[in-house]
C-alpha positions in Angstrom: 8.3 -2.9 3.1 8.4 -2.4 6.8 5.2 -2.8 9.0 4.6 0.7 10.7 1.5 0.1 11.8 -1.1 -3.2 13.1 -4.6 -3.2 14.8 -5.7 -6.5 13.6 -9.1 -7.4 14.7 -10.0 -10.3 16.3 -12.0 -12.4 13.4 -13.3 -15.4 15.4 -15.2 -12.9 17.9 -18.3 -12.7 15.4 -18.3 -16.2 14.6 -18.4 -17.2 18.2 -21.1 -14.7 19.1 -23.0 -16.3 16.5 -22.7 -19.5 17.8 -23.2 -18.4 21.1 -26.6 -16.7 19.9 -27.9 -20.1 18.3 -27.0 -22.4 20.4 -28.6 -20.5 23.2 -31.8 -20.1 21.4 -32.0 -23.4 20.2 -31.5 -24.5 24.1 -34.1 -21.8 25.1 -36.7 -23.6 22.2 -36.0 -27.0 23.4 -36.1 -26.0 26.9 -39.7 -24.9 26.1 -41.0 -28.2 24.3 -41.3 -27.0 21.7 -40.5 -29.6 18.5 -37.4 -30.7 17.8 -36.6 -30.6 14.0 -38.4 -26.8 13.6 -36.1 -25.4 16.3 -33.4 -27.2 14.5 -34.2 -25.3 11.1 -35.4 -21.9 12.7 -31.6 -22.2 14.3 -30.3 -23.4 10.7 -32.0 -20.3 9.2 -31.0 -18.1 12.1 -27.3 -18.8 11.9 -27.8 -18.7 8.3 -29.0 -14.7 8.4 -26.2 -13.9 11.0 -23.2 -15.1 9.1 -24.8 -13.2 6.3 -24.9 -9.8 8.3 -21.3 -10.7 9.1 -20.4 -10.4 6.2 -22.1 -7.5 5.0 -21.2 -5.7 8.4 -17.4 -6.1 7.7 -17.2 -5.3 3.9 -20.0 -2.0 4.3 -19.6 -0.5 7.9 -15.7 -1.2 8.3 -14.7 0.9 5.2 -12.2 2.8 6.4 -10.8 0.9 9.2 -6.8 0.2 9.0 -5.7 -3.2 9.9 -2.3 -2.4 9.0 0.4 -0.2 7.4 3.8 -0.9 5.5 6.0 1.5 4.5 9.6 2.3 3.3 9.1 6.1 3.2 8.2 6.8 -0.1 5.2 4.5 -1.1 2.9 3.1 1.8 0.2 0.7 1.7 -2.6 0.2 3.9 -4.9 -2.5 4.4 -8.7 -2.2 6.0 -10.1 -4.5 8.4 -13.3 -6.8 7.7 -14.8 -10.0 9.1 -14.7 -11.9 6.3 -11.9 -12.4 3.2 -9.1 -10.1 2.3 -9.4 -6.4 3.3 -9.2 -3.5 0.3 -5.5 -2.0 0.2 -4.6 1.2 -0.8 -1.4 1.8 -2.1 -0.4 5.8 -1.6 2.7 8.4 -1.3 3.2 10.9 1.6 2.0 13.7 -0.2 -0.9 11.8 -1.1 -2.1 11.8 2.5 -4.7 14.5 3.8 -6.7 16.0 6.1 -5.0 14.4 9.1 -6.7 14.6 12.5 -6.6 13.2 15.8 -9.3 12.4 18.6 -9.0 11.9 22.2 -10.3 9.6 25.0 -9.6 9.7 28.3 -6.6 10.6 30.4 -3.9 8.4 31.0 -3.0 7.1 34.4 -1.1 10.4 34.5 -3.3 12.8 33.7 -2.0 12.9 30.4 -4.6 12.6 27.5 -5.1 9.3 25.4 -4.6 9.4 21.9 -8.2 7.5 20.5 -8.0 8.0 16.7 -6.0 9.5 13.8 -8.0 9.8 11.0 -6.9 10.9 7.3 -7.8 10.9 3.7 -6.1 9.3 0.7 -7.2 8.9 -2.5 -10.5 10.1 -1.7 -10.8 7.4 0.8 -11.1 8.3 5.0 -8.8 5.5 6.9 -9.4 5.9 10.8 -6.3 4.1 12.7 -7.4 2.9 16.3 -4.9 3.6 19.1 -6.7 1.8 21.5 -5.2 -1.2 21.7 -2.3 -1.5 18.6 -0.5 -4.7 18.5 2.4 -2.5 16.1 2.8 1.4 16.1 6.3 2.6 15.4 6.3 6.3 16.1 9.6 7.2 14.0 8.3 5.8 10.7 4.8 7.0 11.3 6.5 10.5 11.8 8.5 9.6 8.5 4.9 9.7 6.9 3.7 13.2 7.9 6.8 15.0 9.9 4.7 17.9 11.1 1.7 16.3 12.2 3.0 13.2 14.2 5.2 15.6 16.5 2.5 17.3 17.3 0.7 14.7 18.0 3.8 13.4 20.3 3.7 16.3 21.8 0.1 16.4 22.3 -0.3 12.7 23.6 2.9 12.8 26.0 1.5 8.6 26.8 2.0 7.7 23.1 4.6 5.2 23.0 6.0 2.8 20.1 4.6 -0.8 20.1 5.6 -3.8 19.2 
């Protein structure tokens, strides 16, 4: 199957934020004088709660997020996006694919508007694709997927362009 579609997150950004968030609060502490081996296991139990919310935040907030799609134009799969492990991949036809919208930001250097978000429903399931910042969009086998919608959208977003 053929890629059609990548907005991978960054998974080190949490991670670092945490460290950044415990190592400056442990600094702060000492800075203050205050003793040694509690900072050290308030920090512990601090970093401890964080990578937990991590977690959490990627498997319960992120449902519907794609990380990817494959395709060969009958059977696509997509994959969501969390923090932590492997993301939940749903496996689905063309005709299986509902509900399709699209949502704006901005204007384009041009004028033109900015395509945001395309958003659909598959097996009961909403998957929002970001078109912020793709690393992979091909257009023609996206348009493959949903013929009617994605030239619409082409013609709506004029600054839309393939990817990758």
């Amino acid at each position: 199957m053929k890629l059609i579609f990548a907005d991978p997150t960054p998974r080190w950004v949490p991670f670092a934020a945490v460290a950044m968030i415990v190592v400056g609060a442990w600094i702060a502490a000492i800075w203050q004088d205050f003793d040694f081996a509690t900072v050290t296991r308030l920090d512990v139990g601090l970093a401890c709660v964080l990578f937990v919310a991590i977690f959490f935040q990627g498997r319960y907030y992120w449902k519907g997020q794609v990380d990817h799609i494959t395709g060969d134009g009958e059977y696509y799969e997509a994959v969501t996006s969390i923090w932590v492990g492997r993301g939940k991949r749903i496996a689905f036809g063309p005709h299986e694919a509902t509900n399709w919208t699209a949502t704006a930001s901005g204007t384009s250097k041009e004028g033109a508007p900015r395509l945001s978000m395309v958003k659909f429903d598959v097996k009961g399931q909403t998957l929002e694709m970001s078109f912020l910042n793709p690393k992979l969009v091909d257009l023609e086998a996206l348009t493959a997927l949903n013929p009617g919608y994605f030239a619409k959208v082409i013609a709506d977003y004029p600054a839309l362009k393939s990817v990758g």
